[in-house]
C-alpha atoms as an extended CHARMM CRD file, in Angstrom:
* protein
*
       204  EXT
         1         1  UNK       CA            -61.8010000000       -8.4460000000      -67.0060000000  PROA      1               0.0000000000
         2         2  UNK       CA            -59.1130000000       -7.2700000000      -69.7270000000  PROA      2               0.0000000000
         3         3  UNK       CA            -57.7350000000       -5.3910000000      -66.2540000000  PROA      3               0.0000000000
         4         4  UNK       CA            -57.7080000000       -8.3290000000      -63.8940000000  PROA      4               0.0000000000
         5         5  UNK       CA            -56.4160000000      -10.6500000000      -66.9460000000  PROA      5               0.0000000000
         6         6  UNK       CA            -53.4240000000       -7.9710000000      -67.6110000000  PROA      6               0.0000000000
         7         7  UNK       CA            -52.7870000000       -8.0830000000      -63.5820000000  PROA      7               0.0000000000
         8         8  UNK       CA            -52.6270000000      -11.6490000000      -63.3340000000  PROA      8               0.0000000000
         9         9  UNK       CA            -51.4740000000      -12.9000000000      -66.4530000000  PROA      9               0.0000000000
        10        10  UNK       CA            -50.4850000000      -10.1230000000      -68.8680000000  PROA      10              0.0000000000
        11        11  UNK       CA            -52.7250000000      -11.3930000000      -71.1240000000  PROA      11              0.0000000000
        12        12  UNK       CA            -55.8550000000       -8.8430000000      -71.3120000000  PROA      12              0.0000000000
        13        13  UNK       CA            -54.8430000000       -7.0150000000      -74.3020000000  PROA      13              0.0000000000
        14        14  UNK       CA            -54.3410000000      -10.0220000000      -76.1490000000  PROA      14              0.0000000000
        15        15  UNK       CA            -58.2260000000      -11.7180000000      -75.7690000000  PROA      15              0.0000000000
        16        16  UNK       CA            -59.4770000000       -8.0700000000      -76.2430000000  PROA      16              0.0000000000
        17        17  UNK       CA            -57.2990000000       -7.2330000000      -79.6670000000  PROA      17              0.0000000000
        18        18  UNK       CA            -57.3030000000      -10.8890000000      -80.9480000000  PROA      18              0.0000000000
        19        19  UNK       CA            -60.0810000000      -10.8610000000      -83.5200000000  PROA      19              0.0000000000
        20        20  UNK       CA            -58.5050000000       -8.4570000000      -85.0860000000  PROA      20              0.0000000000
        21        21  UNK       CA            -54.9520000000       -9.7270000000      -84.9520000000  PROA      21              0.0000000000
        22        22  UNK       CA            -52.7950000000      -10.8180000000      -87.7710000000  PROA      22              0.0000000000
        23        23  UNK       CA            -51.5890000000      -14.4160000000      -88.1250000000  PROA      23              0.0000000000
        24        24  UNK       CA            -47.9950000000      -12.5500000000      -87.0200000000  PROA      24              0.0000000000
        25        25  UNK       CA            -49.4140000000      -10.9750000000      -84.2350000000  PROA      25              0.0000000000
        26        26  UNK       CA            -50.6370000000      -14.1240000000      -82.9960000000  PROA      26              0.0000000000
        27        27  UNK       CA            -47.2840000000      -15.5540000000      -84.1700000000  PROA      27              0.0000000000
        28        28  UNK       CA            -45.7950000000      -13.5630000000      -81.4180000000  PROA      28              0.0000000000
        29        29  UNK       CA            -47.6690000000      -14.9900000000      -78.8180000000  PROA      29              0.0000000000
        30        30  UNK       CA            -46.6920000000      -18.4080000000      -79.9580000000  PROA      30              0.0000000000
        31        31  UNK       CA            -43.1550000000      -16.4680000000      -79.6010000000  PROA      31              0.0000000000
        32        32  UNK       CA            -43.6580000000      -15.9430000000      -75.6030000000  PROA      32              0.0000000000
        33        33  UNK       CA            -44.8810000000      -19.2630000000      -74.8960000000  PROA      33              0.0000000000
        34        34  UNK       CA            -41.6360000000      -20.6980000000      -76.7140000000  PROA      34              0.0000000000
        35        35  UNK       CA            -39.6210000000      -18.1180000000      -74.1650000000  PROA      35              0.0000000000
        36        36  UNK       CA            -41.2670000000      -19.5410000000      -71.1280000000  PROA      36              0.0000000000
        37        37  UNK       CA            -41.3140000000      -23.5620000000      -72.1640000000  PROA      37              0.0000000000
        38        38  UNK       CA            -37.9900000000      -24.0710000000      -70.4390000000  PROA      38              0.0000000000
        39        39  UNK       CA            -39.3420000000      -22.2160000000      -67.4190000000  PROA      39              0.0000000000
        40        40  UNK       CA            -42.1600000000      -24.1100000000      -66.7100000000  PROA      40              0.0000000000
        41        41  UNK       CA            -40.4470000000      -27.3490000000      -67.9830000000  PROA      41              0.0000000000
        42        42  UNK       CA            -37.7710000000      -27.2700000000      -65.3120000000  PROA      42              0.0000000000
        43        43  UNK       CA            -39.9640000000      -25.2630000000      -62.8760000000  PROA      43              0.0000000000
        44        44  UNK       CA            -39.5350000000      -28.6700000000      -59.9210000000  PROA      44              0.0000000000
        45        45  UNK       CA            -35.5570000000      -27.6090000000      -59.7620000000  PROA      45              0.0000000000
        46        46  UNK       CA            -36.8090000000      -23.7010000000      -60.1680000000  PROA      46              0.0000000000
        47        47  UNK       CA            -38.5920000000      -24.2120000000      -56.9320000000  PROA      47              0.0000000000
        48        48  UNK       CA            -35.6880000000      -26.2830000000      -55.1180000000  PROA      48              0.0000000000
        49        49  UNK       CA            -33.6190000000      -23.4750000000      -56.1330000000  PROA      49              0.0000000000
        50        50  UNK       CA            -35.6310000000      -20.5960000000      -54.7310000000  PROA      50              0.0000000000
        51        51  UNK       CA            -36.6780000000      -22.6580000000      -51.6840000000  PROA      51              0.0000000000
        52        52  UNK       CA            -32.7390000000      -23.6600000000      -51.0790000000  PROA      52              0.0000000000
        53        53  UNK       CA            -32.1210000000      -20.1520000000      -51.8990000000  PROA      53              0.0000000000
        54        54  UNK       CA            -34.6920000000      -18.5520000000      -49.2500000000  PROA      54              0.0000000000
        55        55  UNK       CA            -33.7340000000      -21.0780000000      -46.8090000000  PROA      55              0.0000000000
        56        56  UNK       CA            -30.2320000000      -20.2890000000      -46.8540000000  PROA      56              0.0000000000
        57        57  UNK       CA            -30.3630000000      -16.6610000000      -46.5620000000  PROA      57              0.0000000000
        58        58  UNK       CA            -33.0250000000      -17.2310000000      -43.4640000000  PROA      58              0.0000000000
        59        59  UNK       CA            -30.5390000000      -19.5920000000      -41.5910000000  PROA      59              0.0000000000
        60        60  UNK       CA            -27.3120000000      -16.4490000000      -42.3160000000  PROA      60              0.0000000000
        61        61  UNK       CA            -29.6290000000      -13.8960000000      -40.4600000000  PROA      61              0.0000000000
        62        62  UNK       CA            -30.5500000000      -16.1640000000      -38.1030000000  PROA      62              0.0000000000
        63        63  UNK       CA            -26.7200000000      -16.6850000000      -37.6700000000  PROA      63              0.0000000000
        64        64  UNK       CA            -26.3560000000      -13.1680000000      -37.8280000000  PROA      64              0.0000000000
        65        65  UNK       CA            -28.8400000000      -12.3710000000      -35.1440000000  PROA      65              0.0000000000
        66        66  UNK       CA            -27.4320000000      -15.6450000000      -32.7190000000  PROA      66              0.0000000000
        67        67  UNK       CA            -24.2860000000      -13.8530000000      -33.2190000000  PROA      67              0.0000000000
        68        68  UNK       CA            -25.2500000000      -10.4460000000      -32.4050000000  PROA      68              0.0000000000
        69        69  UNK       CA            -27.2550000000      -11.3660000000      -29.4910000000  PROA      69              0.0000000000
        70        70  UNK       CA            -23.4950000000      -13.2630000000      -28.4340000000  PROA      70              0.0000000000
        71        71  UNK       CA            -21.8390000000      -10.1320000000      -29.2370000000  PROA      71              0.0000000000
        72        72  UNK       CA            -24.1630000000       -7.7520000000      -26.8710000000  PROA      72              0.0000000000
        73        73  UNK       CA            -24.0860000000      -10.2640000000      -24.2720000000  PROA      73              0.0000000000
        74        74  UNK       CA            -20.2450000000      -10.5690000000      -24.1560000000  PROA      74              0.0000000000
        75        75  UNK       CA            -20.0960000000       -6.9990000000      -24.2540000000  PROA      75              0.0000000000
        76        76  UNK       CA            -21.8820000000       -6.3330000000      -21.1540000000  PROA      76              0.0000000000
        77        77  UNK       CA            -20.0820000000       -9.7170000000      -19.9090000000  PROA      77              0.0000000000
        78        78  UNK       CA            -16.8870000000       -7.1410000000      -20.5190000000  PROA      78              0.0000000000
        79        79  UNK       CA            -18.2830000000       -4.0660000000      -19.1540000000  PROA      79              0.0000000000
        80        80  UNK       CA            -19.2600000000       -5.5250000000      -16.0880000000  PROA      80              0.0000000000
        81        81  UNK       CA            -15.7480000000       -6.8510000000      -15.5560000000  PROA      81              0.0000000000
        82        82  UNK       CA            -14.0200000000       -3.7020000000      -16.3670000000  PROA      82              0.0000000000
        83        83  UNK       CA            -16.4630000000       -2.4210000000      -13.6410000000  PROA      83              0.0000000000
        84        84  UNK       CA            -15.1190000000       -4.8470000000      -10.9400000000  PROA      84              0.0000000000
        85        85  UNK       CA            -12.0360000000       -4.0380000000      -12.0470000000  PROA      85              0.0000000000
        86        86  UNK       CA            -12.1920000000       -0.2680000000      -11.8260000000  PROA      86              0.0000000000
        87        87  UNK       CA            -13.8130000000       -0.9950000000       -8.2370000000  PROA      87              0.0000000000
        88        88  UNK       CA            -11.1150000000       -3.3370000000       -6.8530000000  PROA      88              0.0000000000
        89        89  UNK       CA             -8.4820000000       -1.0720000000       -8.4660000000  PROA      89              0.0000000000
        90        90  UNK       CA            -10.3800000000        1.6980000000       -6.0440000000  PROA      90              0.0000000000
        91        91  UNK       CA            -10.4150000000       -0.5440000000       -3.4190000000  PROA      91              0.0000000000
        92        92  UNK       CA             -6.9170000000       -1.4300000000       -3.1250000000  PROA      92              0.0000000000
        93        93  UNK       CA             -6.1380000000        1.9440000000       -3.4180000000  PROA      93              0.0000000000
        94        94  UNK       CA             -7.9960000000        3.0780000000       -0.9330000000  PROA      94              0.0000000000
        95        95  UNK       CA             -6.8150000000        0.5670000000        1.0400000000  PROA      95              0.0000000000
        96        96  UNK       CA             -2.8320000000        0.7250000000        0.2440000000  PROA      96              0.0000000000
        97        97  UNK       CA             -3.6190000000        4.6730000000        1.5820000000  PROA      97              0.0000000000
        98        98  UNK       CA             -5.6930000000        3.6570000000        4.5930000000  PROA      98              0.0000000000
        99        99  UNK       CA             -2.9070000000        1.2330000000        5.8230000000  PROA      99              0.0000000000
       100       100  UNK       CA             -0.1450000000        4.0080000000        4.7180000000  PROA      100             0.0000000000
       101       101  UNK       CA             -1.5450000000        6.2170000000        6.7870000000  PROA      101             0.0000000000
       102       102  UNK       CA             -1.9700000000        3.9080000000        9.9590000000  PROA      102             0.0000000000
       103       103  UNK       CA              1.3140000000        2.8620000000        9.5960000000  PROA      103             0.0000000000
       104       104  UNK       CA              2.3730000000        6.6140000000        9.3850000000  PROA      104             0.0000000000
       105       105  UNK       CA              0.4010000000        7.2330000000       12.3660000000  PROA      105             0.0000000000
       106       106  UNK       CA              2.4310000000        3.7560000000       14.1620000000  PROA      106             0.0000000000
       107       107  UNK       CA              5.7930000000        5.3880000000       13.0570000000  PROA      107             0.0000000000
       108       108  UNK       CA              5.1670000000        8.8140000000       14.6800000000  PROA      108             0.0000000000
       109       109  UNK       CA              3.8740000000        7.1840000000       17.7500000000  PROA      109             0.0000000000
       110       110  UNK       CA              6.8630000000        4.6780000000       18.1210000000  PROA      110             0.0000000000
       111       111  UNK       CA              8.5840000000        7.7100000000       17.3270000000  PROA      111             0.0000000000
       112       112  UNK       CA              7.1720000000       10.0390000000       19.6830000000  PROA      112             0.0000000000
       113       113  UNK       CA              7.7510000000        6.9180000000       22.4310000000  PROA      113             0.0000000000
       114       114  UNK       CA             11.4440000000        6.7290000000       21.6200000000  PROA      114             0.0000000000
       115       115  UNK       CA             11.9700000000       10.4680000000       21.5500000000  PROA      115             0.0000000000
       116       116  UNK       CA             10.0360000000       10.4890000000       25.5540000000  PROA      116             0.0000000000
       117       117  UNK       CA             12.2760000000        7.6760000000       26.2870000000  PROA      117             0.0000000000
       118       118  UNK       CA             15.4190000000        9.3760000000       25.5130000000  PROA      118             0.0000000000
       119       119  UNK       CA             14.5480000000       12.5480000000       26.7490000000  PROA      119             0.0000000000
       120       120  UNK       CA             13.7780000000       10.4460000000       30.2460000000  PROA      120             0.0000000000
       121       121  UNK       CA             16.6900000000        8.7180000000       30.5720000000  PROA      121             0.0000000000
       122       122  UNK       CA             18.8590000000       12.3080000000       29.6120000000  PROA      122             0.0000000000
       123       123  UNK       CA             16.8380000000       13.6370000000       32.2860000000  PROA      123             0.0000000000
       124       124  UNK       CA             17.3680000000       10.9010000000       35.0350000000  PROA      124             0.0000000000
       125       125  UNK       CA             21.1570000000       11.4310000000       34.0240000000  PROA      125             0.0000000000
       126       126  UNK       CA             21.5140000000       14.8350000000       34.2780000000  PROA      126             0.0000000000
       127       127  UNK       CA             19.5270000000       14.0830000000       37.7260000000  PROA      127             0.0000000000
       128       128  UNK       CA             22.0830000000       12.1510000000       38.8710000000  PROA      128             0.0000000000
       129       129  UNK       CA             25.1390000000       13.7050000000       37.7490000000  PROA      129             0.0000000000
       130       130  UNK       CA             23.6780000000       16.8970000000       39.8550000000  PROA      130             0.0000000000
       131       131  UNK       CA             23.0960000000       14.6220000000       42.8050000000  PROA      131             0.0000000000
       132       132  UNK       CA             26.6830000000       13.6780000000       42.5870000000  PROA      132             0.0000000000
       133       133  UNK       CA             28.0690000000       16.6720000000       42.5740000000  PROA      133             0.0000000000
       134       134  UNK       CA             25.8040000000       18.2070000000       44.8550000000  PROA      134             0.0000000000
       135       135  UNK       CA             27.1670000000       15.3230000000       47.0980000000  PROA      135             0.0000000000
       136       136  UNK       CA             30.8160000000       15.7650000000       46.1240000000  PROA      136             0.0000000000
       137       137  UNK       CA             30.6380000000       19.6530000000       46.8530000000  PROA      137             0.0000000000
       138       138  UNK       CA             28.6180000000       18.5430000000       50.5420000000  PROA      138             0.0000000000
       139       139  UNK       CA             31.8860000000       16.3390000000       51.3160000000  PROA      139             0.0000000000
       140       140  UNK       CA             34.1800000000       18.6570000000       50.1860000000  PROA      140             0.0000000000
       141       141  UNK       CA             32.3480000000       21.6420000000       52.3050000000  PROA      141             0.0000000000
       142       142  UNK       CA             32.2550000000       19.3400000000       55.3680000000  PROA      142             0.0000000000
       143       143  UNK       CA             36.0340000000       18.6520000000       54.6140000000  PROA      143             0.0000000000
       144       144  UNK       CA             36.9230000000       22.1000000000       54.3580000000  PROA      144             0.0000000000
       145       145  UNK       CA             34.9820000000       22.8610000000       57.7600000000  PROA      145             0.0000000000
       146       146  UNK       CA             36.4900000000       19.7890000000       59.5570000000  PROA      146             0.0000000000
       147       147  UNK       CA             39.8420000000       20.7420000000       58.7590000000  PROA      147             0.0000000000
       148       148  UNK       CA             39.7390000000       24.2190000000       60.1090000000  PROA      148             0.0000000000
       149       149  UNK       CA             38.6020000000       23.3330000000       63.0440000000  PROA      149             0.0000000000
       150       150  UNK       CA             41.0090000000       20.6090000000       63.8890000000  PROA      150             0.0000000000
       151       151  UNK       CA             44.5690000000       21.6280000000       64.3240000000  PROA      151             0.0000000000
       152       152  UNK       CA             47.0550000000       21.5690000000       61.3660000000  PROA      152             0.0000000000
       153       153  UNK       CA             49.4570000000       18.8000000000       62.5570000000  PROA      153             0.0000000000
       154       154  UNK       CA             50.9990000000       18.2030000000       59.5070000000  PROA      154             0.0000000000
       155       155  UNK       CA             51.9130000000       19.8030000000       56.3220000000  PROA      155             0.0000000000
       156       156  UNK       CA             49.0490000000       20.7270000000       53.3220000000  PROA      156             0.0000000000
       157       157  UNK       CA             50.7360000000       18.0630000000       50.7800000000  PROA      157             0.0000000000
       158       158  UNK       CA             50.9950000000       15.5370000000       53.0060000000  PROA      158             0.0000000000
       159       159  UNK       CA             47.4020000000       15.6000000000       54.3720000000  PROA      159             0.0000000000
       160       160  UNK       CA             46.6040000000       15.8810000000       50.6280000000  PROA      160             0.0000000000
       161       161  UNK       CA             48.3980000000       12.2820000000       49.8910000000  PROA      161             0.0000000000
       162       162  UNK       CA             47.2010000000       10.7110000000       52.1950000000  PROA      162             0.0000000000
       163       163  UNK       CA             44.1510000000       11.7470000000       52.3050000000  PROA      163             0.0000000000
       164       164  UNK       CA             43.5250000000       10.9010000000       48.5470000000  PROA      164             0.0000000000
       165       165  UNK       CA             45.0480000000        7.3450000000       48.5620000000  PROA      165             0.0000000000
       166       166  UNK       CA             42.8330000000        6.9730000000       51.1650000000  PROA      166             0.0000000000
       167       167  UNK       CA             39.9110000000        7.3330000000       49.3120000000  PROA      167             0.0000000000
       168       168  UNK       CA             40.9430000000        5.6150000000       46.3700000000  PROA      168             0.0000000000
       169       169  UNK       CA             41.2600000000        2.1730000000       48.6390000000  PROA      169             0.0000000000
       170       170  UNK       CA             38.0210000000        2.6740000000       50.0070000000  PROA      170             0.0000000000
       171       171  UNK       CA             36.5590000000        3.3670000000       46.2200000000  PROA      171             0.0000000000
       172       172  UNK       CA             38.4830000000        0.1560000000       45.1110000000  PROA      172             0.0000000000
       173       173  UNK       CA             37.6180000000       -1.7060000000       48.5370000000  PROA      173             0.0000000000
       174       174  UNK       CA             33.5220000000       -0.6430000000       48.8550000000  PROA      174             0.0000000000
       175       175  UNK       CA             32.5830000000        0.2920000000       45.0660000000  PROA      175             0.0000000000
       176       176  UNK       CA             30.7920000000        4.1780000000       44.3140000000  PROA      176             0.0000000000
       177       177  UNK       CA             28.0100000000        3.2040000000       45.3110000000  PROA      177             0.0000000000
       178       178  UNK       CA             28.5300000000        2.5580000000       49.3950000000  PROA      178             0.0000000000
       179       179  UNK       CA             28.1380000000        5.1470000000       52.0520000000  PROA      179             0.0000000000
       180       180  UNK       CA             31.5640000000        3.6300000000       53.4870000000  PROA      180             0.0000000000
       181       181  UNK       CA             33.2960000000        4.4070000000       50.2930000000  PROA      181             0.0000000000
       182       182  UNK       CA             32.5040000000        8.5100000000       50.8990000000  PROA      182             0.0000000000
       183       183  UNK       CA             33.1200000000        8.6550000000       54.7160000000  PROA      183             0.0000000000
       184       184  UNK       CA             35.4740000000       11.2580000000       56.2620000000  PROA      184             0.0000000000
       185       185  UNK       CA             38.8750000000        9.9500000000       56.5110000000  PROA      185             0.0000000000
       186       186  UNK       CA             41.5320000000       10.8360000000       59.4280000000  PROA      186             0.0000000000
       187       187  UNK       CA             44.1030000000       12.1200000000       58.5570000000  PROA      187             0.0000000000
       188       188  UNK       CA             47.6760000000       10.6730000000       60.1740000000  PROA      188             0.0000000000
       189       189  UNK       CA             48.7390000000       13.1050000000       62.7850000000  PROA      189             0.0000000000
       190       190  UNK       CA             52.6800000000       14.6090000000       61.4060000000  PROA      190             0.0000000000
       191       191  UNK       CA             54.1290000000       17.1720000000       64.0760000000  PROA      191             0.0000000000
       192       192  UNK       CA             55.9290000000       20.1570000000       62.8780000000  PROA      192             0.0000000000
       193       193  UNK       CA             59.2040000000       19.5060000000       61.5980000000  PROA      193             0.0000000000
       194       194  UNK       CA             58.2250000000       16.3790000000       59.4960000000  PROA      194             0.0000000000
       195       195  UNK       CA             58.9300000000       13.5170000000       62.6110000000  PROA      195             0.0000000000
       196       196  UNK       CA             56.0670000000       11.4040000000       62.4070000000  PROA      196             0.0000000000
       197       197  UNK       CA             54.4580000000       11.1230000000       66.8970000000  PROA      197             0.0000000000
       198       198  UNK       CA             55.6570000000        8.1270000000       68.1820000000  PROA      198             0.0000000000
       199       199  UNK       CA             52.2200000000        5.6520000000       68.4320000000  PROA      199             0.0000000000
       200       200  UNK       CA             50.4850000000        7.4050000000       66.0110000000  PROA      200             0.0000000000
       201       201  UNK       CA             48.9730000000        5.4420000000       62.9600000000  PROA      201             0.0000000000
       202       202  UNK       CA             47.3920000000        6.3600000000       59.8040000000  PROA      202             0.0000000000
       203       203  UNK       CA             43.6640000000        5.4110000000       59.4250000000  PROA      203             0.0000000000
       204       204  UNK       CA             41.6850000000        4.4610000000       55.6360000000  PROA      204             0.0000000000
């Protein structure tokens, strides 16, 4: 019992040693008792205290866990939207280079059209300026023939003048692009010695 009292109370030693105590020793006790009367006088506003006390520093960690439990939340609120972020930045990027290169791919092949066009229409020129002259040499090799074998009735220069405002009036008068304005011409008949034949008249 001396045990359990000491546990409890503190006051095993005392029962066992007090019939042999002195009136101090049991003066001392008195002592204690004095120490704890304003204790267990005000021990109603003691217990408000500790109640107010444990009460208060259960509602702060229950703050402090509301507010951690915030805190993890908004963090993953904030990873997950640096995630979409990082994924629309890839996004855009990939397509900014997808369009980049479709629109590379339209360039070369407007390109590559223009280039064919050009190259076409040099062609169908160069076509026709060798037509042209293929014709021009044609006329001039049928005017060379013609000429020798009709007789030389009147001087070179002459048949030369005439011959050449004749063609310019039918250029001027039928446009480059009529048969008319290339046929043979004939060329006014001049007798030797510069007297033009009586009846004779010049034909465009």
């Amino acid at each position: 019992m001396q045990t359990l009292l000491n546990s409890y109370f503190g006051i095993g030693d005392f029962l066992t040693m007090l019939p042999g105590m002195t009136p101090s020793e049991i003066g001392q006790m008195a002592d204690k008792l004095d120490r704890f009367e304003f204790p267990f006088d005000n021990l109603p506003a003691i217990e408000q205290n500790l109640t107010s006390y444990i009460s208060g520093i259960t509602k702060y960690h229950e703050f402090v866990n509301r507010c951690v439990k915030q805190g993890v939340a908004g963090i993953d609120k904030i990873d997950q939207s640096v995630v979409d972020i990082f994924v629309a930045h890839k996004g855009l990027l990939g397509n900014q280079q997808k369009l980049a290169a479709e629109s590379g791919t339209a360039v070369a092949q407007i390109s590559n059209e223009v280039e064919h066009h050009i190259e076409l229409q040099e062609h169908k020129l160069q076509a026709a300026l060798k037509r042209a002259a293929k014709k021009l040499k044609a006329d001039k090799e049928k005017e060379t023939a013609k000429s020798e074998t009709e007789p030389n009735e009147k001087p070179v220069e002459m048949v030369a003048i005439l011959d050449t405002r004749a063609r310019l009036r039918r250029l001027m008068q039928y446009g480059t692009t009529s048969p008319k304005a290339f046929a043979p011409t004939k060329s006014a008949a001049v007798p030797e010695g510069g007297k033009k034949r009586h009846g004779a008249q010049f034909s465009f």
